[in-house]
C-alpha positions as CSV (number, residue, x, y, z in Angstrom):
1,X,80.5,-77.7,-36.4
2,X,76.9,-77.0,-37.7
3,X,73.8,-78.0,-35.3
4,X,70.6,-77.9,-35.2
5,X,68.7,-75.6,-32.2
6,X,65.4,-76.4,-31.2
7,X,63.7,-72.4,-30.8
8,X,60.3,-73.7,-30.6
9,X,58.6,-77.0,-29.3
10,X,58.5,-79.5,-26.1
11,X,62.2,-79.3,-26.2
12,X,63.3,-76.0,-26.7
13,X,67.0,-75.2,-26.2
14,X,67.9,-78.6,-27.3
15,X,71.0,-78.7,-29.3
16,X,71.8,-81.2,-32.1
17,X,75.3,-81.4,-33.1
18,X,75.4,-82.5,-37.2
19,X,78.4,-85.1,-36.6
20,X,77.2,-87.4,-39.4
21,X,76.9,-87.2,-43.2
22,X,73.1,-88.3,-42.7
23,X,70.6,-87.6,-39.6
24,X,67.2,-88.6,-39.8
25,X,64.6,-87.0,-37.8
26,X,61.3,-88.3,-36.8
27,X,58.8,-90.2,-34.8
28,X,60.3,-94.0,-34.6
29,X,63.0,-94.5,-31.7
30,X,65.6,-95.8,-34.4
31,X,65.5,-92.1,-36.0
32,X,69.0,-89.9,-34.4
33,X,66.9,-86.8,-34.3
34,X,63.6,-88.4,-32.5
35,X,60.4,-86.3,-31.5
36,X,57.9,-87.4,-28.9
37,X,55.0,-85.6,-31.6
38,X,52.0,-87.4,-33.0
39,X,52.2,-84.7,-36.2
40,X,55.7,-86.2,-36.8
41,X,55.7,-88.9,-39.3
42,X,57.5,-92.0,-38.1
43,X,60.8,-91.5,-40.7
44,X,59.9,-87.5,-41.1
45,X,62.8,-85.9,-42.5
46,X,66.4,-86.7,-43.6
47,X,69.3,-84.0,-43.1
48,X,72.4,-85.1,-45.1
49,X,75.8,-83.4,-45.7
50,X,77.1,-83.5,-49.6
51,X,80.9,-82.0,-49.5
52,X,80.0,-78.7,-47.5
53,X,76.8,-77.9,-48.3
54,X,73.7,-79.3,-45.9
55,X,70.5,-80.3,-47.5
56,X,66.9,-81.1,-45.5
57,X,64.7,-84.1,-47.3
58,X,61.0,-84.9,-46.6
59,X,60.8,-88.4,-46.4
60,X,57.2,-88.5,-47.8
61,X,55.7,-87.0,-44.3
62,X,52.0,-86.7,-43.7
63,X,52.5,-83.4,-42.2
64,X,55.5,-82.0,-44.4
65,X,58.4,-80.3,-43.8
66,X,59.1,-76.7,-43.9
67,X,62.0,-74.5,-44.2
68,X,61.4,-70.3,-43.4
69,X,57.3,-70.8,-43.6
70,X,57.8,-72.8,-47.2
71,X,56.6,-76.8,-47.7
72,X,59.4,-78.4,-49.1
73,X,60.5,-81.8,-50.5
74,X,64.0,-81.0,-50.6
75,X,65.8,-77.8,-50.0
76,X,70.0,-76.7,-49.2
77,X,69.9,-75.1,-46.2
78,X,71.8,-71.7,-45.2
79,X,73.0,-70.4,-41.9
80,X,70.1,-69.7,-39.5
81,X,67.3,-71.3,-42.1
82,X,64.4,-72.2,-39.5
83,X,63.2,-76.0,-40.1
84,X,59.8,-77.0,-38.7
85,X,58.5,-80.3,-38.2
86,X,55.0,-80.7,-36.3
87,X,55.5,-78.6,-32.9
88,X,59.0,-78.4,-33.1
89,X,61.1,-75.5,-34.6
90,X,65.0,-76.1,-35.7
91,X,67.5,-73.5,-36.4
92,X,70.3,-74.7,-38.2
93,X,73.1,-72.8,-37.8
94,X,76.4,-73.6,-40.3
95,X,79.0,-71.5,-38.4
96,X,78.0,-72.2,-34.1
97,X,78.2,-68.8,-32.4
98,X,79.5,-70.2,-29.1
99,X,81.8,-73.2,-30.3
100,X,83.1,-75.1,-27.5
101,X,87.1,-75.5,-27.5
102,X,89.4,-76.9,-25.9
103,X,92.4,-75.1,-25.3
104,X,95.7,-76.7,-24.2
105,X,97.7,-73.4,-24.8
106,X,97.7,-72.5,-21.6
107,X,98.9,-75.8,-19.3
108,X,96.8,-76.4,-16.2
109,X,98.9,-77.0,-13.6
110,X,97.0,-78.4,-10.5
111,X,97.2,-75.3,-8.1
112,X,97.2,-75.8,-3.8
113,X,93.6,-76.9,-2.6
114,X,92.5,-78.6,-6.0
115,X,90.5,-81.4,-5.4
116,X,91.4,-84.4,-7.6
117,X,89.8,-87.6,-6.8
118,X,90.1,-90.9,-8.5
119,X,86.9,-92.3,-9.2
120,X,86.9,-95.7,-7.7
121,X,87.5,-93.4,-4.4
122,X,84.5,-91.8,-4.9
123,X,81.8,-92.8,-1.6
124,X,79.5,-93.0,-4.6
125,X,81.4,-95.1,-6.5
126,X,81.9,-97.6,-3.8
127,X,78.4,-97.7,-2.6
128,X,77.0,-98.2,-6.3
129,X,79.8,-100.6,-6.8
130,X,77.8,-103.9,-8.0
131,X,74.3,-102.5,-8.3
132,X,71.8,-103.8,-11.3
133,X,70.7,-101.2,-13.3
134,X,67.7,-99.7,-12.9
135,X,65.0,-100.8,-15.2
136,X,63.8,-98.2,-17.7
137,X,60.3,-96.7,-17.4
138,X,57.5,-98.7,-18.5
139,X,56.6,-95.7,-20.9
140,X,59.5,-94.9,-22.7
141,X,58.8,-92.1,-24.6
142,X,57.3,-90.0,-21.5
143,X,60.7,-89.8,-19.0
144,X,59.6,-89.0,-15.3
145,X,60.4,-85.5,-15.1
146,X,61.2,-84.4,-11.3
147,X,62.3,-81.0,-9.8
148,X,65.1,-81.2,-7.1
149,X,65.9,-78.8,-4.6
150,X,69.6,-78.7,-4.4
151,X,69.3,-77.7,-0.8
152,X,68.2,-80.7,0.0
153,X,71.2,-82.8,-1.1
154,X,73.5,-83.8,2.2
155,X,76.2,-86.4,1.2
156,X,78.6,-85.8,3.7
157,X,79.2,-89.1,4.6
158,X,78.2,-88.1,8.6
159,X,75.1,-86.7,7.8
160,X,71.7,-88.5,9.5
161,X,70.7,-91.8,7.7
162,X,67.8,-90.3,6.3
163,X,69.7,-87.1,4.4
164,X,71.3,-90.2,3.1
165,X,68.6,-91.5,1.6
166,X,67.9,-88.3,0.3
167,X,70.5,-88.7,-1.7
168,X,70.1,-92.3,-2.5
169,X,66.6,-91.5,-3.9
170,X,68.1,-89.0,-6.1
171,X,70.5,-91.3,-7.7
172,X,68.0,-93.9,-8.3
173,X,65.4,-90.5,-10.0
174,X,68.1,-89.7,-11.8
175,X,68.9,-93.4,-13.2
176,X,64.9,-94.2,-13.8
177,X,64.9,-91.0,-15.9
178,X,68.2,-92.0,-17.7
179,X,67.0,-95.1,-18.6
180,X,63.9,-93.9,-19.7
181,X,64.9,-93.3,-23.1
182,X,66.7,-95.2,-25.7
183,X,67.6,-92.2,-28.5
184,X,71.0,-91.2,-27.5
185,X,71.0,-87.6,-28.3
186,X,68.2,-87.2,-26.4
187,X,70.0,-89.1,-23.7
188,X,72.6,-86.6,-23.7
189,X,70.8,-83.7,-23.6
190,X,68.7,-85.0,-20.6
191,X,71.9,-86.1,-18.7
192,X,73.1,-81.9,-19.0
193,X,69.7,-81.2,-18.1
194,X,69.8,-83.1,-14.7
195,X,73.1,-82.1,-13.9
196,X,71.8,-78.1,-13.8
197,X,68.6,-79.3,-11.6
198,X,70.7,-80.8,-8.8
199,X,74.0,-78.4,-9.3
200,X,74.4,-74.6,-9.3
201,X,75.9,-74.5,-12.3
202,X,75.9,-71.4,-15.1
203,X,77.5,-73.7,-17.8
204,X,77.6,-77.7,-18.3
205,X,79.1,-79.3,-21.0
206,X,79.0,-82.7,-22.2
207,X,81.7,-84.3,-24.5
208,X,82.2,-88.1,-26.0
209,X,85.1,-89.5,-26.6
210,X,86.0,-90.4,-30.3
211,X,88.3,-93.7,-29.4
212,X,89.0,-93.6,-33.3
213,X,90.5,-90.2,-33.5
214,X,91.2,-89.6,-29.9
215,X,89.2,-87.0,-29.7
216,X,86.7,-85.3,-27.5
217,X,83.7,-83.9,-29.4
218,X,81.2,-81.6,-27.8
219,X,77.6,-83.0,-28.2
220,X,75.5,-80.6,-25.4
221,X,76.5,-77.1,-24.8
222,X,74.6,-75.0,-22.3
223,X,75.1,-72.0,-21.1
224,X,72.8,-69.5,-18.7
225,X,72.7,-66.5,-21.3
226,X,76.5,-65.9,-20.7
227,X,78.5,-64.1,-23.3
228,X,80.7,-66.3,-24.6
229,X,84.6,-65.5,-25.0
230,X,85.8,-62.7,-27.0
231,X,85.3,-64.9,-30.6
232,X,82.6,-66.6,-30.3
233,X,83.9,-69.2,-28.6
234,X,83.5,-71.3,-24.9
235,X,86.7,-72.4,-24.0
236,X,87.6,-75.1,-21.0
237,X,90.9,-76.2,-20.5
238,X,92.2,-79.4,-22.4
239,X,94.9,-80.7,-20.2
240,X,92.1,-81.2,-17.2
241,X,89.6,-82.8,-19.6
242,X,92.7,-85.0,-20.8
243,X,93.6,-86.0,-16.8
244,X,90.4,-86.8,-16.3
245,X,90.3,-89.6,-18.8
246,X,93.5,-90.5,-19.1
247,X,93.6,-91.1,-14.6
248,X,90.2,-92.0,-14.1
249,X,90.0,-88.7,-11.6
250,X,87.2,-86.3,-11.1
251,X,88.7,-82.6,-10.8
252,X,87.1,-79.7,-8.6
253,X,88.5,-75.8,-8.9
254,X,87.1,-73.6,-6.2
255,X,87.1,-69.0,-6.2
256,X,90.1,-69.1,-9.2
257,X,90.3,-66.2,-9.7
258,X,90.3,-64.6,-5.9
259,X,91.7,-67.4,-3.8
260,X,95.3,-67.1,-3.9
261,X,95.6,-71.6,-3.4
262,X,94.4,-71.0,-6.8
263,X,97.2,-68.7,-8.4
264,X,98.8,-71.7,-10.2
265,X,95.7,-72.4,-12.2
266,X,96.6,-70.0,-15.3
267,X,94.2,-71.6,-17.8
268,X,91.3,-71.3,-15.2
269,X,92.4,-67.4,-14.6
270,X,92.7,-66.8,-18.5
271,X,89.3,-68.3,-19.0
272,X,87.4,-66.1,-16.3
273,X,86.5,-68.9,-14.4
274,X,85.7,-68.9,-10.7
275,X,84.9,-72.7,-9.9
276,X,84.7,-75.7,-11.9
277,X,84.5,-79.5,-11.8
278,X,85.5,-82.3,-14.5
279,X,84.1,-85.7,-14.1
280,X,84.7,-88.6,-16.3
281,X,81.8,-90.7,-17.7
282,X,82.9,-93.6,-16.7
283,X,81.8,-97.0,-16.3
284,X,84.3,-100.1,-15.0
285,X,87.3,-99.5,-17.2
286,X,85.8,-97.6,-19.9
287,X,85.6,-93.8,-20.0
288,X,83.4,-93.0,-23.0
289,X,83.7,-89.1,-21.9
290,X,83.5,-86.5,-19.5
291,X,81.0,-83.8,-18.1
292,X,82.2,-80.0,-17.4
293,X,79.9,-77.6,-15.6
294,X,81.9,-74.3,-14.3
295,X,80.9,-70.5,-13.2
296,X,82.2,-67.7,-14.1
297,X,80.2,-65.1,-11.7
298,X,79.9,-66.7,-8.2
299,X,83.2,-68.2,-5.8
300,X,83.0,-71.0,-3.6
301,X,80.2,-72.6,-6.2
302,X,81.1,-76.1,-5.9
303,X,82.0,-78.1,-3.0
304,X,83.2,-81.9,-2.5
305,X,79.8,-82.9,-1.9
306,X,78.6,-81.4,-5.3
307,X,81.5,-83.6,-7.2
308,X,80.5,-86.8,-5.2
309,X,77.0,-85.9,-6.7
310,X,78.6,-85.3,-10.5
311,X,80.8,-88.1,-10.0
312,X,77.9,-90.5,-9.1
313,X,75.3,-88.9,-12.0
314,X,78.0,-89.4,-14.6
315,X,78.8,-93.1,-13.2
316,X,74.7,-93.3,-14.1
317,X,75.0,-91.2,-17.2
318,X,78.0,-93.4,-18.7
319,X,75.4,-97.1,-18.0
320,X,72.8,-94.9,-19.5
321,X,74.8,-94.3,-23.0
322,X,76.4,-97.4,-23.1
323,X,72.1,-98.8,-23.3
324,X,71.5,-96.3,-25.5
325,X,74.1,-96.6,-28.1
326,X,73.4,-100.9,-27.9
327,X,69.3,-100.0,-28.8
328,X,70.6,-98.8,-31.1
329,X,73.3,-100.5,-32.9
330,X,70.5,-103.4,-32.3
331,X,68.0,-101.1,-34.3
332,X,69.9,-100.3,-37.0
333,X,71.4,-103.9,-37.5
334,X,67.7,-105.1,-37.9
335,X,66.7,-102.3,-40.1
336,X,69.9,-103.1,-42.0
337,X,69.1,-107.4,-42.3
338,X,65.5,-106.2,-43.1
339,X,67.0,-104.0,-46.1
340,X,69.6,-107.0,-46.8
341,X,66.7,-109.7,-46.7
342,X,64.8,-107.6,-49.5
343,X,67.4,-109.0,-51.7
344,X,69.6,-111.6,-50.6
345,X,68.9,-115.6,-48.9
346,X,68.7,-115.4,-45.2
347,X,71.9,-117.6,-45.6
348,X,73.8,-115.1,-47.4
349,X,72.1,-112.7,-44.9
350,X,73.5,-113.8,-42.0
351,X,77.1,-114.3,-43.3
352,X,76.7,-110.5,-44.5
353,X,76.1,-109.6,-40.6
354,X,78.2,-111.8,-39.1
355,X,81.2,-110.1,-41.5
356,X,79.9,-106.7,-40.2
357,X,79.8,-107.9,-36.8
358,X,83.2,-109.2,-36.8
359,X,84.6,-105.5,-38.5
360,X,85.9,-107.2,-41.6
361,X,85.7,-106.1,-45.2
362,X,82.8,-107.6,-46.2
363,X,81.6,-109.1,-49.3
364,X,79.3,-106.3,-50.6
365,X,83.0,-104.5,-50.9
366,X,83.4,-103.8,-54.8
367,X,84.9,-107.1,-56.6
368,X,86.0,-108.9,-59.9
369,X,84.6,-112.1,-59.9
370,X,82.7,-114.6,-62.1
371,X,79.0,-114.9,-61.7
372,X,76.0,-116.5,-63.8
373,X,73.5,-113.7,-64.5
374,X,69.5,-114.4,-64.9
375,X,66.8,-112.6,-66.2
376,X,63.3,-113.5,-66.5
377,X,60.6,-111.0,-68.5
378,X,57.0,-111.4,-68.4
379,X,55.8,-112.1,-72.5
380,X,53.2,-109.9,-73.4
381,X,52.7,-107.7,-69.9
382,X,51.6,-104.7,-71.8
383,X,48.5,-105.8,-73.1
384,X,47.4,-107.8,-70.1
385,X,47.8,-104.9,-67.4
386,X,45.5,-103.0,-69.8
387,X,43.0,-104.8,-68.9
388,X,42.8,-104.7,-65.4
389,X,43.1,-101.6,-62.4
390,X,45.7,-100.9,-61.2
391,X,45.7,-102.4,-58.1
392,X,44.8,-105.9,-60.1
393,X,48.3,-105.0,-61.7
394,X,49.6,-104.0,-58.3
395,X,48.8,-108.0,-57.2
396,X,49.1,-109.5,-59.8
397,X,52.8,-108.7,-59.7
398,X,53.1,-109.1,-56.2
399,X,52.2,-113.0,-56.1
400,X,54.3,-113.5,-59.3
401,X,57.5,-111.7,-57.6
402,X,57.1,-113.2,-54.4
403,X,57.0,-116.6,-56.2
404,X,60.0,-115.8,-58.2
405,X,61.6,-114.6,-55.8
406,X,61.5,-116.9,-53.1
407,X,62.9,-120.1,-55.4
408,X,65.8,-117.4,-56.3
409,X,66.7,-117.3,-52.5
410,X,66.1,-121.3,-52.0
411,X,68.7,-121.4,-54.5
412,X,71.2,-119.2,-53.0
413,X,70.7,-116.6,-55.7
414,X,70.6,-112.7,-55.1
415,X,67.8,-110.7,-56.6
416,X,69.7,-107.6,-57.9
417,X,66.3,-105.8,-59.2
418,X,63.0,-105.5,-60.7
419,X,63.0,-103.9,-63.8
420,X,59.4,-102.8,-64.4
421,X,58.2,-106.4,-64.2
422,X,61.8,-108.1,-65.2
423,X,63.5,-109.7,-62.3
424,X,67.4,-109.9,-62.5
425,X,69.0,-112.3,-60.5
426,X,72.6,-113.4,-59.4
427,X,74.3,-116.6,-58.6
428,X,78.1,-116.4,-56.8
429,X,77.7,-112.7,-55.7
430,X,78.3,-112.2,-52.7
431,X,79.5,-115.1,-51.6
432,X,80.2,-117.9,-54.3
433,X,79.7,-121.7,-54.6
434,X,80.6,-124.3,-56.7
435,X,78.1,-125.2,-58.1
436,X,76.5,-121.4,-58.7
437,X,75.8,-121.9,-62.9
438,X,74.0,-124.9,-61.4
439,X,72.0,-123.4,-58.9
440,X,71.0,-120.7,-61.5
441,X,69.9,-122.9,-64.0
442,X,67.6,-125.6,-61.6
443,X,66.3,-122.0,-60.2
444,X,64.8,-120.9,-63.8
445,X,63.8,-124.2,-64.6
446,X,61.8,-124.4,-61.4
447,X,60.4,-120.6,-62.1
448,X,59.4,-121.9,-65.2
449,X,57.7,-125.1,-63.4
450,X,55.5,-123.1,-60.5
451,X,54.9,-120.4,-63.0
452,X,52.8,-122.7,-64.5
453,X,51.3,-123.9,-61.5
454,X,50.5,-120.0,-60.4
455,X,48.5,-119.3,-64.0
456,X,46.4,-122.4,-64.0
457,X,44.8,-120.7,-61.0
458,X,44.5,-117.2,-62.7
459,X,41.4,-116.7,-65.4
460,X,42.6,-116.9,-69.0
461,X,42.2,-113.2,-69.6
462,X,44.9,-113.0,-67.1
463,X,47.4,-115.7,-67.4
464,X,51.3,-115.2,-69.3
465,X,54.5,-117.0,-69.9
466,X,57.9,-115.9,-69.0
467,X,61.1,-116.2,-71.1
468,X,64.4,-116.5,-69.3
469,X,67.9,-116.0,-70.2
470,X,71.0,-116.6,-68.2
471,X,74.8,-115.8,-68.8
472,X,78.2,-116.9,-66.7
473,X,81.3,-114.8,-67.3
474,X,83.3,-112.1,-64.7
475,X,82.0,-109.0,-63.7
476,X,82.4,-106.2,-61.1
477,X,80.3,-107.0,-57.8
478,X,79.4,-104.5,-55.2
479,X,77.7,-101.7,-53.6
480,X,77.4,-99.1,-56.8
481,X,76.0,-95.5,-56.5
482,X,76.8,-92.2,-54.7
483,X,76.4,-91.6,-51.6
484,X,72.8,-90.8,-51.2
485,X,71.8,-93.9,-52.9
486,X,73.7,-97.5,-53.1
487,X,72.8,-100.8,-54.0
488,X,74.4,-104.4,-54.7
489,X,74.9,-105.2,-58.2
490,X,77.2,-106.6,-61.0
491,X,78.4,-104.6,-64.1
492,X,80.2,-106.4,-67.3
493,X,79.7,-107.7,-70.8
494,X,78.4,-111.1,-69.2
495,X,75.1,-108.8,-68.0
496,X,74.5,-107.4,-71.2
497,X,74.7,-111.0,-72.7
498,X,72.3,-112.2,-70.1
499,X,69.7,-109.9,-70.9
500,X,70.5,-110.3,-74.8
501,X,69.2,-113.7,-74.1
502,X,66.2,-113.4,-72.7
503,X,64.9,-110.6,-75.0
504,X,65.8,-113.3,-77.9
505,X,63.9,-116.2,-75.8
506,X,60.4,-117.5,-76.9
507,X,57.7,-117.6,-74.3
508,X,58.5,-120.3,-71.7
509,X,62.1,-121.1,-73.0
510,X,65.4,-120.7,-71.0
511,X,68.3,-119.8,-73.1
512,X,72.1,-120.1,-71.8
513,X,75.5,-118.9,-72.8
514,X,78.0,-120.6,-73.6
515,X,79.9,-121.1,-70.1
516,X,76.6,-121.3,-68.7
517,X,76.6,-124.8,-71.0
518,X,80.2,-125.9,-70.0
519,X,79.5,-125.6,-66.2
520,X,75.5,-127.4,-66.1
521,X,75.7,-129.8,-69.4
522,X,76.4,-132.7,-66.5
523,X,73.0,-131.8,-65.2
524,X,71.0,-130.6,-67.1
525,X,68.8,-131.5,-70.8
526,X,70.5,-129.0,-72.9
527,X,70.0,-128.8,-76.9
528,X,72.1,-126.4,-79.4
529,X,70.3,-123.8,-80.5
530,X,73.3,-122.5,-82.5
531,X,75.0,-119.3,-82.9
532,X,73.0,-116.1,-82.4
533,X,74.3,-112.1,-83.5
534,X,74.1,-110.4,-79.9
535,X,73.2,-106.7,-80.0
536,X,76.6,-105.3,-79.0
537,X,78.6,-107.9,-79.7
538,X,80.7,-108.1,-82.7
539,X,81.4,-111.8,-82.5
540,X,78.2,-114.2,-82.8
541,X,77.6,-115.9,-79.8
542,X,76.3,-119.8,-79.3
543,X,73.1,-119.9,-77.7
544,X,71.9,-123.2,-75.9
545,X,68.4,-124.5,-74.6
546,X,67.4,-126.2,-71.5
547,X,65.3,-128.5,-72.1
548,X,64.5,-129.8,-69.4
């Protein structure tokens, strides 16, 4: 699995796992790569995987972006390429030297004196049962950050009331500093980062649970200079990390390899390990994944005191996540109705989100269906931007579009585009009505209407008339592209027609096809114009006015 290593910066020996086809990296909270950096741009950088090569984007950064010393705007990245961003250094690595696996080759079976513990046994567990969580710092992006002395932790349940409070104040440290933060890989990286301050640990090992594959995938990795396994690889035992979930149970392994209660533990013998401890993330009913920490150089490590601690900081690590991935999903469903409001109704808008929310297929899914097409030009745009700045352009257009474009949504109509300064419009995609041919034609008749209303307070020099031409007929709806770029639109011979008739439209007129004319001659003033050659068409085609 490829990653990206931070070798230089705030947070150096951070890993990022690259388990998405796009990762953005950059200032705003919302980004899955985020950087507490005032020379990081807000939306810095974009790292995107196309088939099995990785590529690094600059998403127009004040600062830049630079690959091995070099500025770049876009650049495929090789094994060990170094990628800096303000303070921060990356080192993305293709092929991880010290992969995490795990093995179920060699069965664990539960040896004499292994300590398995079901969590809702846990002292923790039953003395957090019921608690509210902790509220997160009032400065988000600056966690608390807090050195422990693991000597000082005493949970032995007959210890003096104030070691207990001790440990108390630890938990509730440990949940400010989790809650602190709402990117989740940081998160994750701070919750492995806790666990080695308050244990004596030479590896930890974080890994979340894939509930659509069934699968646990590694997302922190640490190790304490250790050579990893003969192959490059770390390798913990599968068939504990699989009790743990499946049972609920945290797991402790104590002197493996010399304690002869211990000799029934092959896997923890084959992996060279002396003591180690499992512990699920988990939270209610739900596991969402577990936390491994082992050693391989010192016996008696871990005690049941330690896995009362890990069970209780992963019982505060799974709340944490759970917060973390809601910000979130709430982040990215606002930056996704933002992008969806650029271009459809807030009606259709929330009928989009409500699909998404209720994981159905939703309308932007490719489709045949019939739609009427409009299309609206400005007449003679050329000659009037020449004589103005380009910022006078720059507004001019603005108040025209935003005009246009709002009676286009009040009508239940999609804008598809603007073409230079075209607009193209649909009616009946995504979601269709009735009445949609309708709906397009009182739409272009009221353009028409506050067009006029918008030039009479512009100065002659300036003003223009728009010609309009709409089409019905089917067509192919739905997100079109690749997959670094795609957008909502319709394809077919009825689109082509549309904008046929508008390039054949006088200033100010509004010409309609043919089906257009069967579906709105009820309501509408609609005079023959008669039948018209269409470029592209071999058949002439009969053009109709509206009048009014």
């Amino acid at each position: 699995m490829a990653r990206l290593v931070v070798i230089k910066g705030p947070n150096t020996g951070d890993i990022h796992f690259i388990t998405l086809l796009s990762q953005k990296v950059g200032r705003l909270p919302s980004n899955d790569i985020v950087l507490e950096d005032r020379l990081a741009s807000r939306n810095h950088a974009e790292l995107e995987r196309r088939g099995k090569d990785f590529f690094i984007t600059d998403l127009d950064s004040y600062n830049g972006t630079f690959v091995n010393g070099t500025k770049i705007k876009e650049k495929k990245l090789n094994d060990k390429d170094e990628i800096t961003i303000g303070k921060t250094t990356f080192r993305f690595e293709e092929e991880v030297a010290d992969i995490l696996v795990l093995d179920d080759s060699q069965p664990f079976v539960p040896p004499e004196g292994t300590i398995i513990k079901p969590v809702t046994d846990s002292f923790i567990a039953k003395s957090l049962h019921g608690l509210t969580p902790l509220p997160a710092s009032p400065d988000a992006k600056k966690p608390p950050t807090f050195i422990l002395d693991p000597h000082e932790l005493q949970l032995d349940k007959k210890e003096s009331a104030g070691e207990g409070k001790n440990f108390f104040f630890i938990l509730y440290e440990i949940g400010r500093a989790l809650l602190s933060t709402i990117e989740l890989n940081h998160l994750l990286n701070l919750i492995v980062d806790l666990v080695l301050q308050v244990i004596k640990a030479e590896r930890a090992f974080l890994l979340l649970l894939d509930k659509e594959k069934g699968e646990l995938i590694p997302h922190v990795v640490r190790h304490s200079g250790l050579k990893p396994e003969e192959g490059g690889n770390i390798t913990i035992s599968k068939t504990i990390a699989k009790q743990v979930i499946k049972e609920k149970v945290s797991i402790l392994t104590s002197d493996a390899k010399i304690d002869p209660r211990f000799k029934g533990g092959e896997s923890i013998i084959l992996y060279g390990i002396r003591s180690a401890m499992c512990v699920p993330l988990w939270n209610m009913d739900d596991v969402l994944g577990i936390i491994y920490v082992d050693s391989l150089i010192s016996s008696n490590r871990f005690s049941n005191d330690d896995l009362e601690l890990l069970t209780a900081i992963a019982n505060q690590a799974a709340i944490g996540i759970q917060q973390a991935r809601l910000k979130e999903k709430i982040l990215k469903e606002a930056e996704f109705r933002k992008r969806l409001s650029q271009y459809h109704s807030p009606d259709i808008v929330d009928l989009i989100m409500k699909e998404i929310q209720e994981g159905i297929s939703t309308s932007l899914d490719v489709q045949e269906k019939e739609v009427t097409i409009l299309f609206s030009d400005i007449q003679g745009f050329t000659s009037i931007s020449e004589k103005l700045s380009p910022a006078d352009v720059a507004n001019l257009l603005n108040d025209y579009f935003s005009l246009m474009t709002d009676i286009i949504f009040k009508h239940g109509g999609t804008l598809d585009k603007y073409i230079g300064d075209a607009i193209m419009a649909i009616f009946g995609a995504p979601f269709s009505h009735k009445d949609d041919a309708v709906r397009a034609v009182r739409a272009a008749v009221e353009m028409r209407k506050e067009l006029n209303n918008l030039m009479s307070r512009k100065d002659t020099a300036i003003k223009f008339n728009i010609r309009i031409g709409i089409n019905t007929g089917d067509v192919v709806a739905g997100n079109i592209g690749s997959l670094q770029r795609m957008e909502y639109t319709v394809l077919g011979d009825a689109v082509n027609t549309a904008a046929r008739l508008e390039t054949m439209s006088k200033p100010g007129q509004i010409l309609i096809g043919e089906q257009t004319y069967k579906l709105t001659k009820d309501f509408f003033e609609i005079k023959p114009v008669g039948k018209w050659k269409v470029k592209g068409k071999e058949k002439e085609v009969m053009v109709y006015e509206v009048v009014g």
